[in-house]
KOLZAKOL-717743 format. One record per residue: residue number from 1; residue in one letter; x, y, z of N, C-alpha, C in turn. Coordinates in steps of 0.2 Angstrom, whole numbers. Example, Ala and Ser with C-alpha at 12.3 -4.5 7.8 and 13.67 -1.06 7.14 Angstrom:
<1 "A" <66 -28 39> <62 -22 39> <66 -16 39>>,
<2 "S" <64 -11 35> <68 -5 36> <64 0 39>>,
END
This chain:
<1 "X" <972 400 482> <972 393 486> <966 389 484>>,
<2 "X" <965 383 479> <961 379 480> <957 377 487>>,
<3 "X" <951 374 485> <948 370 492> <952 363 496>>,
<4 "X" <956 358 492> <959 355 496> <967 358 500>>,
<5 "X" <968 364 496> <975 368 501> <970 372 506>>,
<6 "X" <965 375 505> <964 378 511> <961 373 517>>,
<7 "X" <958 366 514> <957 360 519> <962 359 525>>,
<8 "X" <968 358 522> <973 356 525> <974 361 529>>,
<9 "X" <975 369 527> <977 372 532> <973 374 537>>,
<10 "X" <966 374 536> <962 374 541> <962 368 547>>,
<11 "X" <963 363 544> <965 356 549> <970 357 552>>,
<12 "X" <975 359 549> <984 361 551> <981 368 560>>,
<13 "X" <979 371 557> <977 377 561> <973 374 568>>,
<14 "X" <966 368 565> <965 365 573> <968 358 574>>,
<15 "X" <975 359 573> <978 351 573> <975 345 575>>,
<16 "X" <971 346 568> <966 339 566> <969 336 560>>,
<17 "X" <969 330 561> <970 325 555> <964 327 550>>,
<18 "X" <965 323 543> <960 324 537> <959 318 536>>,
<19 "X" <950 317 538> <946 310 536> <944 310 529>>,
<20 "X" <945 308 526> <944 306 518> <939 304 518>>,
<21 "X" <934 300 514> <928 296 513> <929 296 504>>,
<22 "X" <928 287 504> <926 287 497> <918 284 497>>,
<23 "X" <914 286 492> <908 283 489> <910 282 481>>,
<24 "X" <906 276 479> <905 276 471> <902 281 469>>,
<25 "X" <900 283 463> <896 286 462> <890 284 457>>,
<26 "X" <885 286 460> <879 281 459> <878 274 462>>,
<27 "X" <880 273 469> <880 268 470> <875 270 477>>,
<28 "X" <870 265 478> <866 260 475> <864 263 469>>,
<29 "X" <860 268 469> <856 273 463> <858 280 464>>,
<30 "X" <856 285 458> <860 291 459> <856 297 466>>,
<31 "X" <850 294 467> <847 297 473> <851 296 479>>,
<32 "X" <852 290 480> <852 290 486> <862 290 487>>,
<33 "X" <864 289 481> <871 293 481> <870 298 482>>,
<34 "X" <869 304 480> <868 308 482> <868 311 489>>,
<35 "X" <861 308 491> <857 309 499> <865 308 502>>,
<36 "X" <868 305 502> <876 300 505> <880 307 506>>,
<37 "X" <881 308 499> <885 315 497> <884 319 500>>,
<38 "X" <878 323 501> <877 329 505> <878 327 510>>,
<39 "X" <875 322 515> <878 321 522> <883 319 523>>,
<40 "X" <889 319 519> <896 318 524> <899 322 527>>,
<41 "X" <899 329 524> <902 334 528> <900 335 534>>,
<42 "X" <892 332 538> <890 334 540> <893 328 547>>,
<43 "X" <892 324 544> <895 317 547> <903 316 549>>,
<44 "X" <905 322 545> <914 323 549> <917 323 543>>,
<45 "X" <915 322 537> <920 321 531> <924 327 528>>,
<46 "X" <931 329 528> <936 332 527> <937 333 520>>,
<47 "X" <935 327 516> <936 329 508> <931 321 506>>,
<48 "X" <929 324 501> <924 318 499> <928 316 492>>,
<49 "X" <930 307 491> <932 306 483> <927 301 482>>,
<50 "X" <926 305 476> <920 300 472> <923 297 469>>,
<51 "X" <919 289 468> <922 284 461> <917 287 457>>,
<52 "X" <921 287 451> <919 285 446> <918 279 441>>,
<53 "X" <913 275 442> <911 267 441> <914 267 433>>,
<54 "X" <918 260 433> <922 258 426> <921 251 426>>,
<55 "X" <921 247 419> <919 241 419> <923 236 421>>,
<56 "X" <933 239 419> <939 235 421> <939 238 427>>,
<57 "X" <939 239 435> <941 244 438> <948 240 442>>,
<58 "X" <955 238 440> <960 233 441> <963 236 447>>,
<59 "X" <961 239 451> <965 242 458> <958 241 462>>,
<60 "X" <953 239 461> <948 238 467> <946 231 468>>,
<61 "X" <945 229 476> <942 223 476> <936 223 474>>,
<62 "X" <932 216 478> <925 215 477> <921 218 478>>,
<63 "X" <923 223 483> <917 225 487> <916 236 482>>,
<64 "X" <922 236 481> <921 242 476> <919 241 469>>,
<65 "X" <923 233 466> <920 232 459> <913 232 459>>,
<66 "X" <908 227 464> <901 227 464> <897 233 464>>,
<67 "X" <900 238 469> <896 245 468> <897 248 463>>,
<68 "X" <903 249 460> <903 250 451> <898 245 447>>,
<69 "X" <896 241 445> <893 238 444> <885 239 446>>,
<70 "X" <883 241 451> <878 242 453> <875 250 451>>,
<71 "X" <880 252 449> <881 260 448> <880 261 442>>,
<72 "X" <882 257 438> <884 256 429> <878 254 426>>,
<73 "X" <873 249 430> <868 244 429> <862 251 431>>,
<74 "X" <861 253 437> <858 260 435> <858 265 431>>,
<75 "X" <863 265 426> <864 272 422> <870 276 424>>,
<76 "X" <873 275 429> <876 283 429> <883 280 424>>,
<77 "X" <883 288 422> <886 289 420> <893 295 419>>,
<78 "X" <897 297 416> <902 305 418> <899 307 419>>,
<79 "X" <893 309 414> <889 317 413> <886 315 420>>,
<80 "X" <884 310 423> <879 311 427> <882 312 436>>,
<81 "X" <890 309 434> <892 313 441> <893 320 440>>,
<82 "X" <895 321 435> <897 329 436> <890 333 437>>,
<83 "X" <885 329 436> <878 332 440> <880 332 444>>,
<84 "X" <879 327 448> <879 326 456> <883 330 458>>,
<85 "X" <890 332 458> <894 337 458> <890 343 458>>,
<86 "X" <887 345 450> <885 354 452> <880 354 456>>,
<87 "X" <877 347 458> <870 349 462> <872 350 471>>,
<88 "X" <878 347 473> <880 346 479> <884 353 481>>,
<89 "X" <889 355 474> <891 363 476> <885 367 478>>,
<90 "X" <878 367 476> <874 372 475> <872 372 483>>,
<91 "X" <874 369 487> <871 370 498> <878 369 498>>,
<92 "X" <884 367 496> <890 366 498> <896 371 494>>,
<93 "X" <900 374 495> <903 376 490> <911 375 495>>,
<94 "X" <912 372 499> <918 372 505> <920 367 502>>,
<95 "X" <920 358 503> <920 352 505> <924 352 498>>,
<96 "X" <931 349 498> <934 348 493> <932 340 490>>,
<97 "X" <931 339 484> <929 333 481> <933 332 476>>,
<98 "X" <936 327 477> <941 323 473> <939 317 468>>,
<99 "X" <939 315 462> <937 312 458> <942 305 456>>,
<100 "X" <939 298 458> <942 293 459> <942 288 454>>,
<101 "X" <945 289 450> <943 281 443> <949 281 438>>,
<102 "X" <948 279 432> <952 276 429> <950 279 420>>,
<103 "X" <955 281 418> <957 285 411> <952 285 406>>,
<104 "X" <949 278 406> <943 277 398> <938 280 397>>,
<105 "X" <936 283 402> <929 287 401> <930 293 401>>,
<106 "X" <934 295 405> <940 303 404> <941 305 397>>,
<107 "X" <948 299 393> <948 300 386> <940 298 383>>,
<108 "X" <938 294 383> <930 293 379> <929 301 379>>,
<109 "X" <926 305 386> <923 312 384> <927 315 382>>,
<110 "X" <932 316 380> <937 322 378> <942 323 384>>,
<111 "X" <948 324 383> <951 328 391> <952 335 391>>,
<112 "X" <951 340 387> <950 347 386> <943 349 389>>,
<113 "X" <938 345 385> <932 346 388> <931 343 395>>,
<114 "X" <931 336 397> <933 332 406> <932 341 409>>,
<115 "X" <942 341 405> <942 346 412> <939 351 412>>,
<116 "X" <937 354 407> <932 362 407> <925 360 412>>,
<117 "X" <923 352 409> <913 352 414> <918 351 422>>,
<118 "X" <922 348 421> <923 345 430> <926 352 433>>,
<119 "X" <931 356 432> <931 364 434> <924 367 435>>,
<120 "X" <921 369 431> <914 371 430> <910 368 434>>,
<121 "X" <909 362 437> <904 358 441> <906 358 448>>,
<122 "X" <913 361 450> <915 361 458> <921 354 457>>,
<123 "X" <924 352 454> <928 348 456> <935 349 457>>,
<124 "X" <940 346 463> <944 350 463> <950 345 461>>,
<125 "X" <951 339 464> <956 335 462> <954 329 458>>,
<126 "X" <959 326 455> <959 318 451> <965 315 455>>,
<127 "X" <961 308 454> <964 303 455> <964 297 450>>,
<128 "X" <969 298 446> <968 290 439> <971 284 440>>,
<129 "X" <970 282 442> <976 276 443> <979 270 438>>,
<130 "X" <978 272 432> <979 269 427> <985 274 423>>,
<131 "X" <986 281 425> <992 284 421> <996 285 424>>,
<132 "X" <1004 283 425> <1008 284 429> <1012 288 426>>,
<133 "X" <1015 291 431> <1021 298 429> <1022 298 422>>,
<134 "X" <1025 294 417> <1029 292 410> <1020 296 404>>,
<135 "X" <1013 298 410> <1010 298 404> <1006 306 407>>,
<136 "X" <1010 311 411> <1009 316 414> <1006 320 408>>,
<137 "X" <1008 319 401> <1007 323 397> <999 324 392>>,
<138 "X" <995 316 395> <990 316 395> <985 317 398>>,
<139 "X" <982 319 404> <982 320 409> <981 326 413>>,
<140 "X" <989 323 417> <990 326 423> <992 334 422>>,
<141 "X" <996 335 417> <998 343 417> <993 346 414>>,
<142 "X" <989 345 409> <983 348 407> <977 350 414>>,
<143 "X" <975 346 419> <973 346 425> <976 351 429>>,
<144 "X" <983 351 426> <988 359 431> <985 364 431>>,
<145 "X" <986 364 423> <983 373 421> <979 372 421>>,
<146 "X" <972 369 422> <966 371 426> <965 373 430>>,
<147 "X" <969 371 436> <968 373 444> <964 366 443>>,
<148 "X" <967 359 442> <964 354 446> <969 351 448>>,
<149 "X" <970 348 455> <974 346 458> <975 338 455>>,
<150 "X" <980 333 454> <982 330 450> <986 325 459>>,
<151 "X" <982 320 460> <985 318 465> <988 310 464>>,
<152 "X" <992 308 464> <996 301 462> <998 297 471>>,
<153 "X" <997 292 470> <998 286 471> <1004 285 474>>,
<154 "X" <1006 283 481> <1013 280 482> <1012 272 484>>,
<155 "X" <1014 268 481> <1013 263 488> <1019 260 491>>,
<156 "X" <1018 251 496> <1025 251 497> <1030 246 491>>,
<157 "X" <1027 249 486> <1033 245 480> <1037 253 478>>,
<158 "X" <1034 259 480> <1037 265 475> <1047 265 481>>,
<159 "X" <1050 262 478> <1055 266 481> <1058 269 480>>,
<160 "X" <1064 272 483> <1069 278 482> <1071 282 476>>,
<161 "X" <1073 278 471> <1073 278 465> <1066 280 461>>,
<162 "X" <1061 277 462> <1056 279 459> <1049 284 460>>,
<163 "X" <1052 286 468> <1047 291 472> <1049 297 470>>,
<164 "X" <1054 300 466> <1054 307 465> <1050 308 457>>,
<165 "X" <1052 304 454> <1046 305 447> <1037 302 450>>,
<166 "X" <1037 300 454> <1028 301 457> <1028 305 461>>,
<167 "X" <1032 311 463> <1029 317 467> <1032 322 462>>,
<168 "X" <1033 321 454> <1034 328 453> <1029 331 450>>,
<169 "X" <1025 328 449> <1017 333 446> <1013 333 450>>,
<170 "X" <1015 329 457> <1009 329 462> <1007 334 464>>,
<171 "X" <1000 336 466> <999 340 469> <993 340 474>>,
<172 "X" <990 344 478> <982 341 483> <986 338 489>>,
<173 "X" <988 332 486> <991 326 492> <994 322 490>>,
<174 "X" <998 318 494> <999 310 490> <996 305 493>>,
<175 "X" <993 298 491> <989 296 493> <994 289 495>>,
<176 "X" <996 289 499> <999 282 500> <996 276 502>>,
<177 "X" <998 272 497> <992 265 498> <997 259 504>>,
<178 "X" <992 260 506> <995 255 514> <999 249 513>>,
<179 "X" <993 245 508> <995 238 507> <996 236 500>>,
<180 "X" <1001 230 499> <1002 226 491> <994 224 490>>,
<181 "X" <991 226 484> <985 224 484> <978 228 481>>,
<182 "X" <975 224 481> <968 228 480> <966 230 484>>,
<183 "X" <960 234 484> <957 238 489> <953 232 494>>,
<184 "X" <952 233 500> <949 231 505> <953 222 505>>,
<185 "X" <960 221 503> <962 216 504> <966 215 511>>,
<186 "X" <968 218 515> <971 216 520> <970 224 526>>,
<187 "X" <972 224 530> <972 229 538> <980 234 536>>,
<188 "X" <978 238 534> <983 242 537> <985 242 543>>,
<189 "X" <994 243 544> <997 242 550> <1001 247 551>>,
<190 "X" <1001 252 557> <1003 257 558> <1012 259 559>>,
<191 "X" <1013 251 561> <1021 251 562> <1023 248 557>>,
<192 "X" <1021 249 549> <1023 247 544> <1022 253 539>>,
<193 "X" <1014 257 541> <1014 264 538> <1020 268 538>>,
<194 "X" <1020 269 546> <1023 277 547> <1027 276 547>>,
<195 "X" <1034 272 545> <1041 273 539> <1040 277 536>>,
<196 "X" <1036 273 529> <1035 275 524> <1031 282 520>>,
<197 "X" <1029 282 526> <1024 291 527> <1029 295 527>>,
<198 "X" <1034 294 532> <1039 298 535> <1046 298 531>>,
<199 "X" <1045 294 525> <1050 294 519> <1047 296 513>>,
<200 "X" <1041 297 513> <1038 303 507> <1038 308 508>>,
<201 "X" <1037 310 516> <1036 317 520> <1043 322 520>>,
<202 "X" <1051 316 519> <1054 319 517> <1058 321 511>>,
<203 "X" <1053 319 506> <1055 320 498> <1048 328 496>>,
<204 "X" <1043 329 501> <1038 332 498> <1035 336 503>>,
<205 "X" <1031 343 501> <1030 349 508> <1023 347 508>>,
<206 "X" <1020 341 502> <1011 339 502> <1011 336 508>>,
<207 "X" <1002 336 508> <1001 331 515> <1002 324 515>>,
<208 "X" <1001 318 516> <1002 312 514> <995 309 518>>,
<209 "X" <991 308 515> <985 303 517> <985 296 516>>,
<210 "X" <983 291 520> <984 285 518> <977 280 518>>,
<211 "X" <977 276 512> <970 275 509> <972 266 509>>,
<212 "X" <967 262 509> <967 255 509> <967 251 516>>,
<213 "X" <962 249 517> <965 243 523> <963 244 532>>,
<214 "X" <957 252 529> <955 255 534> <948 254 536>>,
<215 "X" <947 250 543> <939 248 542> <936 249 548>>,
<216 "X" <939 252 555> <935 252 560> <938 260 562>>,
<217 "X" <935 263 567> <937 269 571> <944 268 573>>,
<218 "X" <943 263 578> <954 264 580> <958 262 574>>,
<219 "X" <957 257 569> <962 259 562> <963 264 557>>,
<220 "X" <957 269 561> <958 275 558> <964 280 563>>,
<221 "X" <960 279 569> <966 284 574> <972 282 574>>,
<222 "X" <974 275 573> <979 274 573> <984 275 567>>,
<223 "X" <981 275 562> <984 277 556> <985 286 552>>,
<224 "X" <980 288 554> <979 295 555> <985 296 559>>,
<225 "X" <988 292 564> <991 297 570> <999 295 566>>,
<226 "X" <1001 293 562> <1007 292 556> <1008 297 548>>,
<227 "X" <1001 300 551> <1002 301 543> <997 311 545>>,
<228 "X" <995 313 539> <990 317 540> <984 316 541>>,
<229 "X" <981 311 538> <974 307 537> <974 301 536>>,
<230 "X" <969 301 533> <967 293 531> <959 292 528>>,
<231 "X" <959 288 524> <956 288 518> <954 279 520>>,
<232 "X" <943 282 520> <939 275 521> <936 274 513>>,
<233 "X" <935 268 511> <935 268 505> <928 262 506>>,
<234 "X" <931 254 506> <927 250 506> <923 246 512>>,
<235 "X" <924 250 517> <920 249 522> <917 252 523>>,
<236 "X" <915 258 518> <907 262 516> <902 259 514>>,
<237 "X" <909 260 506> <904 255 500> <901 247 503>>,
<238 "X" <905 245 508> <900 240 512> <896 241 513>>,
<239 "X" <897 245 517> <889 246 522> <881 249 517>>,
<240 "X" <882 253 512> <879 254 506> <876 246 502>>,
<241 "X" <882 243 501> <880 236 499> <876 231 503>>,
<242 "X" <877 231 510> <873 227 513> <866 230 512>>,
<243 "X" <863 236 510> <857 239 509> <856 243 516>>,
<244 "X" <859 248 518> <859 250 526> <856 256 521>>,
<245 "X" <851 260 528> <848 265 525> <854 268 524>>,
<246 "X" <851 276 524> <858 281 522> <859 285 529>>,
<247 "X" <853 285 536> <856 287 540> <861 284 544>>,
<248 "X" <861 278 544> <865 272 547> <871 272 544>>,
<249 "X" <870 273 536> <879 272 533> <882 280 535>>,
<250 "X" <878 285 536> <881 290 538> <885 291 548>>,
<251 "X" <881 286 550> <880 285 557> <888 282 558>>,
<252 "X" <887 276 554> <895 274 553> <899 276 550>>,
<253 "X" <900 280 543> <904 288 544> <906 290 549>>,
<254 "X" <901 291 552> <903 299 559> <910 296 563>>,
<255 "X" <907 289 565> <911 286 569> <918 284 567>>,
<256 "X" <921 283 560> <926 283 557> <931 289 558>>,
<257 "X" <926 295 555> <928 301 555> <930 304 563>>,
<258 "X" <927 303 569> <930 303 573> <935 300 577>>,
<259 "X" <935 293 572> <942 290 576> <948 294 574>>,
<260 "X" <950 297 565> <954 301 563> <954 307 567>>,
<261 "X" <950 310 567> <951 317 572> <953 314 578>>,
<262 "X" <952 311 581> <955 308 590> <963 308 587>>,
<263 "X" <965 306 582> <974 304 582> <975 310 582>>,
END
């Protein structure tokens, strides 16, 4: 059992919801990403997904474009998250880390090699959002035989018809996007989630986490309390962007991550 199956079922055991947290990676600078990194477990975080900063990023808004850009403009680079990665395993070896971006810098390094440093550095899951089911064979089933979990995408355009070919590689979770749109454009709304949780839930025995549109403690609890978890993304990277120290953006972490556990 991987780190994100045994996640779940330790949550599952003290029937808690899973708080997700995204961070860029290298955002503001690879220091103080880091600093971010290691304190989230600490601050409540269930499974940490890093971005990895890309110069098209066509599923994020403003506020995750700019910290890719702030990340990029710094230097970081693959090689440099996959540090951060082996540096973070070495005090932490539980906290499953799931990798968040987009294909080009994946294929640029190789994907045979990708996946050999990302296994080797403690990574457990991907997330691409640019390869859908029809391109599993570049990818996502190579990530299988790794032992990496390969987690896809639903949102609410995936219907009936086209929700069984996006849960059949899936694996880790499925990550249901709340809203039409980019990231941090609208509020997730819980009596428009929980359908659609509840119609993936019965096509699949994975957990369903739901990501986008989540910005205060009660839209985490309420959203959590539909699904398994829920996933903060760019009311992080906010807070990092406004220049908050690191114990403050961890401060409002905690608070997030405890609204998810309350559902």
């Amino acid at each position: 059992m991987g780190r994100i199956a045994e996640c779940f079922a330790r949550l599952r055991t003290e029937n808690r919801k899973a708080f997700v947290s995204y961070i860029m990676g290298g955002d503001p600078d690879v220091e103080t990403s880091l600093e971010i990194m290691r304190g989230l477990p600490g601050a409540g975080v269930d499974i940490i997904e890093l971005g990895l900063p890309f110069t098209d990023p066509m599923a994020d808004g403003e506020t995750i474009q700019l910290a890719g850009q702030r990340a990029l403009e710094g230097g970081m680079t693959l090689n440099r998250l996959l540090e951060m990665v082996r540096v973070f395993r070495k005090d932490d070896d539980t906290t499953p880390i799931v990798v968040m971006g987009y294909y080009n810098p994946i294929y640029s390094h190789g994907v045979d090699r990708f996946l050999d440093d990302a296994k080797a550095a403690g990574i457990d899951g991907l997330i691409v959002v640019d390869l859908p089911p029809e391109e599993d064979d570049e990818l996502c089933l190579p990530a299988l035989a790794k032992g990496i979990d390969f987690i896809r995408l639903a949102t609410p355009t995936t219907d009936d018809a086209r929700l069984p070919k996006v849960l059949q590689n899936t694996s880790g979770f499925v990550y249901y996007v709340s809203i039409t749109g980019i990231t941090g454009a609208a509020a997730a709304q819980s009596t428009e989630v929980g359908p659609e949780v509840a119609r993936i839930k019965a096509k699949t025995d994975l957990p369903v986490i739901v990501g986008f549109g989540i910005r205060t403690p009660d839209a985490a609890a309420e959203i959590a309390s539909v699904a398994d978890g829920c996933v903060v993304g760019s009311a992080i990277v906010g807070e990092l962007g406004k220049g908050r120290p690191v114990d403050e953006v961890l401060e409002f972490v905690s608070g997030l991550a405890g609204g998810a556990h309350r559902a």
